[in-house]
LUMZA-275583 format. One record per residue: x, y, z of N, C-alpha, C in turn; residue in one letter. Coordinates in steps of 0.05 Angstrom, whole numbers, padded with zeros to 5 digits, always signed. Each point is the difference from the previous one (the first is absolute). Example, Ala and Ser with C-alpha at 12.3 -4.5 7.8 and 13.67 -1.06 7.14 Angstrom:
+00264-00114+00156-00018+00024+00000+00018+00024+00000a/-00007+00021-00014+00016+00024+00001-00015+00022+00014s/
REM end
This chain:
-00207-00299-00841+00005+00020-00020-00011+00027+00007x/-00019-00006+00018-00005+00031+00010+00009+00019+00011x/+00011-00014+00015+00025+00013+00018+00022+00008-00008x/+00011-00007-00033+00020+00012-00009+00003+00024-00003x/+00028+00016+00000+00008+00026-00002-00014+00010-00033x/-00015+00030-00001+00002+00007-00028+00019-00001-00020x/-00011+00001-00024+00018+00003-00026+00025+00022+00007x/+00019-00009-00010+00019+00026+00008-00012+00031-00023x/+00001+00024+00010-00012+00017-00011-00031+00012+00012x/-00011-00025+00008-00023+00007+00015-00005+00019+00011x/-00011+00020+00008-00015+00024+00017-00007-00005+00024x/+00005-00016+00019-00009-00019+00030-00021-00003-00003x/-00020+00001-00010-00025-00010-00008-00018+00023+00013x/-00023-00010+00010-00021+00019+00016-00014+00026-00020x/+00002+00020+00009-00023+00018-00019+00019+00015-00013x/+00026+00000+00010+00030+00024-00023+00001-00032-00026x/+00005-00020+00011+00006-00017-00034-00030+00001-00010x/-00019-00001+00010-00031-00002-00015+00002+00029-00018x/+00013+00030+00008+00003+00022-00007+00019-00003-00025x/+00032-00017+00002+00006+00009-00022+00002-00022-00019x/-00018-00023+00010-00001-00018-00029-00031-00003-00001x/-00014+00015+00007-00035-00002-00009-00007-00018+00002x/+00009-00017+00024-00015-00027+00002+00007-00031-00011x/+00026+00014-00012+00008-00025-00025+00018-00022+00011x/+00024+00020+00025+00013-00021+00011-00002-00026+00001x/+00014-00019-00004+00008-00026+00014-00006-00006+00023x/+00015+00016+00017-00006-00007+00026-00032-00002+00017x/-00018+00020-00010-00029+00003-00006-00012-00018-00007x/+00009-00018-00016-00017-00013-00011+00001-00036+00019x/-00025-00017-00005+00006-00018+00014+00023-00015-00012x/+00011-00019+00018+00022-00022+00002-00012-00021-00014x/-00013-00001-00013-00008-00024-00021+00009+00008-00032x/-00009+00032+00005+00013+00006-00034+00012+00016+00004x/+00024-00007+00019+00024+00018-00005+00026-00023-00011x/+00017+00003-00026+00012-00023-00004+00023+00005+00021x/+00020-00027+00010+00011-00017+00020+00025+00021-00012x/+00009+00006-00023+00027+00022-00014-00007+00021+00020x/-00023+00017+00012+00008+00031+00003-00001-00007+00026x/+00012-00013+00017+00012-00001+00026+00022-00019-00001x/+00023+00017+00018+00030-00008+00011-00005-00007+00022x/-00023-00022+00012+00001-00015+00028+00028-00004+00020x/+00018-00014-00027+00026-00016+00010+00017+00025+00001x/-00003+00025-00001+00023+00023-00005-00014+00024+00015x/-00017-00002+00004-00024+00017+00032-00002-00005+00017x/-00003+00010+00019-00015-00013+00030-00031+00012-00007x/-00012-00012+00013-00031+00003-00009-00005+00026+00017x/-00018+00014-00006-00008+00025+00009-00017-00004+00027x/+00020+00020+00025-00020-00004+00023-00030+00005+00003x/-00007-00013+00010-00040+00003+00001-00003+00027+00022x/-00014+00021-00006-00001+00016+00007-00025+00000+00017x/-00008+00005+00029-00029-00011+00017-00002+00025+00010x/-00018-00003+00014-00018+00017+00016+00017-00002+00026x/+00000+00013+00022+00013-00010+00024-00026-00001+00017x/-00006-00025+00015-00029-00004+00020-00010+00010+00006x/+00019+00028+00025-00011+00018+00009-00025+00019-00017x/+00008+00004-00025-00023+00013-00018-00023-00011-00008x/-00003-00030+00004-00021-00004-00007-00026+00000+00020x/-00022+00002-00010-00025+00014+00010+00002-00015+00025x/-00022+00005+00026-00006-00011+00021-00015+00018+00011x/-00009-00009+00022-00029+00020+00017+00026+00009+00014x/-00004+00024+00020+00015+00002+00021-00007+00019+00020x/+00000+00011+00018-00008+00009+00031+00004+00024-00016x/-00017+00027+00005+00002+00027-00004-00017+00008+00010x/+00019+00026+00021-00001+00020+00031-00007+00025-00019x/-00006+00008-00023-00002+00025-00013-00025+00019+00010x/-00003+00010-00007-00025+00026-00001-00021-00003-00017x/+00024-00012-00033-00025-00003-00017-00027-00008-00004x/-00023-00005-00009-00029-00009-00015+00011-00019-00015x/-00014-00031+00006+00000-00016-00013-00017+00005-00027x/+00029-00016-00015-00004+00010-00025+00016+00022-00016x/+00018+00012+00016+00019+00018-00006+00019-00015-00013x/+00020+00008-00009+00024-00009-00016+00024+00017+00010x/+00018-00014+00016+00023+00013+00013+00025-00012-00016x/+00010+00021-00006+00030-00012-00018+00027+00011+00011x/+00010-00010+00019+00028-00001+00006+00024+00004-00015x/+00010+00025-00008+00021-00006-00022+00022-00012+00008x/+00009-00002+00024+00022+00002+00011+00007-00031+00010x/-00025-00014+00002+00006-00023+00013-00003-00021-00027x/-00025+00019-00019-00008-00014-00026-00017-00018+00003x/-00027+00013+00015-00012-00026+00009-00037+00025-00010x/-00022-00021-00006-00020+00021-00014-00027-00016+00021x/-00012+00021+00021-00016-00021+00024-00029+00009-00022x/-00011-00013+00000-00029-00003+00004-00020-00003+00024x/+00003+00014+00019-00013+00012+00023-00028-00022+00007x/-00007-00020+00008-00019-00014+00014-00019+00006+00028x/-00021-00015-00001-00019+00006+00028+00017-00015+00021x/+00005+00005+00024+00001-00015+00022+00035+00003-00002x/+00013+00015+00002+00026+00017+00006+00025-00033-00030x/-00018+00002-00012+00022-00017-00021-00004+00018-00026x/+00021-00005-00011+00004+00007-00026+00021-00017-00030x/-00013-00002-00018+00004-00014-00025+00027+00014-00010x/+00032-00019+00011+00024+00010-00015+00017-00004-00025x/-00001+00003-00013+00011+00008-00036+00023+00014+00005x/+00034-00023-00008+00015+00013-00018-00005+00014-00019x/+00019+00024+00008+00002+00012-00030+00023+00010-00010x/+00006+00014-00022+00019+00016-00018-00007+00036-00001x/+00022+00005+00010-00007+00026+00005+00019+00024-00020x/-00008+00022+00001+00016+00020-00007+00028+00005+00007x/+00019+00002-00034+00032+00001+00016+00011+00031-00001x/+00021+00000+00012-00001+00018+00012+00006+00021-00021x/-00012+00027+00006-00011+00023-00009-00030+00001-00005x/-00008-00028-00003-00030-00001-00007-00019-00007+00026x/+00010-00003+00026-00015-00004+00021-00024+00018-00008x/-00025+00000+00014-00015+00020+00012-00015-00010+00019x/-00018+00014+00017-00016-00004+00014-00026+00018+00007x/-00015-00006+00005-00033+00016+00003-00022-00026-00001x/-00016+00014-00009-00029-00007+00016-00019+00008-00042x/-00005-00037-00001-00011+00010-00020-00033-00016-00008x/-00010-00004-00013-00026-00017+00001-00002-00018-00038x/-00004-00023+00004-00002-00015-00024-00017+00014-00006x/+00006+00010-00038-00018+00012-00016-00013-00018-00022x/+00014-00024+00000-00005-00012-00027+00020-00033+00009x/-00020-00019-00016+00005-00027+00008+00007-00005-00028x/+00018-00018-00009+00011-00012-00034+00009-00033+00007x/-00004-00017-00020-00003-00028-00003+00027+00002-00019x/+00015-00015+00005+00024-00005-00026+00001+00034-00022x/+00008+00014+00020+00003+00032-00009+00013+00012-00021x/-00004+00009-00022+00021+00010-00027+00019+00019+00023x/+00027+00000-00018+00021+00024+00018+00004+00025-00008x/-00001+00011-00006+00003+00031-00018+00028+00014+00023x/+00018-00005-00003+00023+00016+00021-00009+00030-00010x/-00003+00021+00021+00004+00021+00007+00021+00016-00015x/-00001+00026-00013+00016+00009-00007+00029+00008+00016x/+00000-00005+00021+00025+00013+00015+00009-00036-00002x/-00004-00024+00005+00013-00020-00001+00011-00002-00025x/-00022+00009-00037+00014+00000-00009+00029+00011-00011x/-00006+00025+00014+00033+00015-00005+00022-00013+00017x/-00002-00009+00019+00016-00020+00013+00012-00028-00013x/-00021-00009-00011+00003-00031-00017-00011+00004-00028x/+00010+00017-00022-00010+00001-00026-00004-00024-00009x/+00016-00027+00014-00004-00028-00018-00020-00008+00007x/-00021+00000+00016-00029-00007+00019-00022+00008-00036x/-00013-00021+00002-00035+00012-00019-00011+00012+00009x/-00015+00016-00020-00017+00020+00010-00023-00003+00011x/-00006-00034-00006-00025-00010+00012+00003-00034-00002x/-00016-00008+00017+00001-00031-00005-00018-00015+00018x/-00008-00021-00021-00028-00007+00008+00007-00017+00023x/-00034+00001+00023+00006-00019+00018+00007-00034-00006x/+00008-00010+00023+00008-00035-00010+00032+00000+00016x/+00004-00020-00004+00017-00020+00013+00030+00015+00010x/+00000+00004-00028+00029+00016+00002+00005+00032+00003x/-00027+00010+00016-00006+00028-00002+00014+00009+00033x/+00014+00022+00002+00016+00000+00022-00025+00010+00027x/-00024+00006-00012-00019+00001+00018-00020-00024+00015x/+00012-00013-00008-00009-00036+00001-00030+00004+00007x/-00006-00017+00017-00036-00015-00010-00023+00032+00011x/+00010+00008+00019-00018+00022+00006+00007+00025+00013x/-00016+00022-00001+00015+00035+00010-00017+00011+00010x/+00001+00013+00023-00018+00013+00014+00020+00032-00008x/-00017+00015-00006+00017+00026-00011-00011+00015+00028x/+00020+00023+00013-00005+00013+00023-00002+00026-00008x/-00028+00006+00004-00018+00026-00005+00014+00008-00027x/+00011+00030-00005+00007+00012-00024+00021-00003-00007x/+00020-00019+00019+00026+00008-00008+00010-00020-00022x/+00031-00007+00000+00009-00018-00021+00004-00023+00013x/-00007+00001+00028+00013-00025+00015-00030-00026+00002x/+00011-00020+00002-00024-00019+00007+00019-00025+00014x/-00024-00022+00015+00010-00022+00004-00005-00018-00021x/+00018-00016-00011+00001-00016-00025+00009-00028+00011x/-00011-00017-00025+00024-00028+00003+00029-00004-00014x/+00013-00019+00005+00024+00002-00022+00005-00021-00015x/+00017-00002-00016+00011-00023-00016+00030-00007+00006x/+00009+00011+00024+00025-00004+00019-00003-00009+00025x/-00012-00013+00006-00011-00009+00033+00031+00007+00013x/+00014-00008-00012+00029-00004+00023+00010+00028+00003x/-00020+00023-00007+00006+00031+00012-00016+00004+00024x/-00012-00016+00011-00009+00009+00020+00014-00001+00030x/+00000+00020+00011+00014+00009+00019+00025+00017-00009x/-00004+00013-00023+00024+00017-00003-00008+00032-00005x/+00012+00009+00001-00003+00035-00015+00003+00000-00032x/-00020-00005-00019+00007-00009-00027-00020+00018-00022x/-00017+00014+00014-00018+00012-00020-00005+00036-00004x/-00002+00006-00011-00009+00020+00001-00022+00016+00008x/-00002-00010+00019-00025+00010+00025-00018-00015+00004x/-00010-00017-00026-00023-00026+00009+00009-00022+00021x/-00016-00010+00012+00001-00016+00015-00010-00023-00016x/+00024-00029+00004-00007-00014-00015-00007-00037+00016x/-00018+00002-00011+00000-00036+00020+00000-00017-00017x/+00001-00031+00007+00002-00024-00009-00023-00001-00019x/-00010-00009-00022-00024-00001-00013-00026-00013+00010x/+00009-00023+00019-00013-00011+00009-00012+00014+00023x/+00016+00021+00013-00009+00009+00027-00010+00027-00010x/+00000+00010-00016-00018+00024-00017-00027-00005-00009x/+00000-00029-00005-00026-00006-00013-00024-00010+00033x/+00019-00002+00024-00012-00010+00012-00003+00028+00011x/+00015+00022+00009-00011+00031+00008-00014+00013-00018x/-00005-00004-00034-00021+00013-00012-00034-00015+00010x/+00004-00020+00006-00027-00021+00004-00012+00014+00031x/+00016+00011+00004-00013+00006+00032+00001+00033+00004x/+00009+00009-00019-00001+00038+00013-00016+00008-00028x/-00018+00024+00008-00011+00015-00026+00015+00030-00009x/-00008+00015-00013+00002+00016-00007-00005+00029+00027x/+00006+00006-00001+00001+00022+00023+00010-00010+00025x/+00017-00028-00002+00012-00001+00030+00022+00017+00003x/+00015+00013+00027+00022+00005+00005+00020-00006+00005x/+00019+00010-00009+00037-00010+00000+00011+00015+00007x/+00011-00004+00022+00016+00013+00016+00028-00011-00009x/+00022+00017-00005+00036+00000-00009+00006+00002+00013x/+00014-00010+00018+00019+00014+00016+00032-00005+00000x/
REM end
């Protein structure tokens, strides 16, 4: 039953149906109290499972760079976020990057560390997406998922998500976004004043 296609009408689920049914959906809710009527199993094909592709997920790996271990090197292009190590290795993290118009790149330093982060979208996102809240608390279904390293003054930070299956694409508006699991494991190990290099 899990695997069944949503209610017809549904929102595809993820943080746009959490947006325009406040949480209430069907599909949201667990498969024990959803009644057996609001799915067409026999008149659906069940909805493809949407994954991560391997390549993105974390691993140590060989790095010839310049950097100071301990640096944070973020690849937009390949979509890959290094964590710079002693002894020519470094710690590699898929990620979700800026689409296009929203690339950037520079040289910035973590100003500020957040645990399951409230969202407050920026006023230029909201004139773009008037349907977005003006704020919303951290938790599960918060599009900043479990943790955010915000980069120095600007609006950009590294965050987690509540879309894992965006990683490796051009999807955000300039944040760099990783798996939740692999955010919580790069907040545990960098502090506040490390550097991030964009490129």
């Amino acid at each position: 039953m899990a695997n069944a296609a949503p209610p017809p009408g549904s929102y595809g689920g993820g943080f746009f149906e959490f947006l325009a049914t406040g949480g209430r959906s069907t599909y949201n809710t667990p498969a024990s109290s959803t009644p057996a009527s609001a799915y067409r199993a026999e008149a659906q094909p069940a909805e493809p499972q949407r994954t991560v592709d391997p390549m993105f997920l974390r691993q140590e790996v060989d790095y010839s760079g310049s950097e100071r271990p301990g640096t944070i090197v973020i690849d937009t292009k390949d979509k890959f976020l290094f964590l710079v190590e002693k002894d020519g290795k470094a710690r590699r993290y898929g990620v979700g990057v800026g689409r296009e118009g929203f690339a950037w790149s520079g040289t910035e330093k973590i100003s500020r560390k957040a645990e399951w982060p409230d969202w407050t979208p920026p006023s230029e996102m909201l004139k773009r997406r008037p349907d977005l809240p003006t704020h919303m608390a951290g938790g599960i279904g918060n599009p900043l998922g479990a943790r955010a390293l915000y980069l120095g003054a600007s609006l950009y930070r590294i965050h987690g998500t509540n879309e894992p299956y965006s990683i490796g694409t051009n999807v955000s508006s300039g944040c760099i976004r990783m798996m939740n699991e692999d955010v919580i494991d790069l907040y545990d190990r960098v502090g506040v004043g490390t550097k991030v290099i964009v490129m």
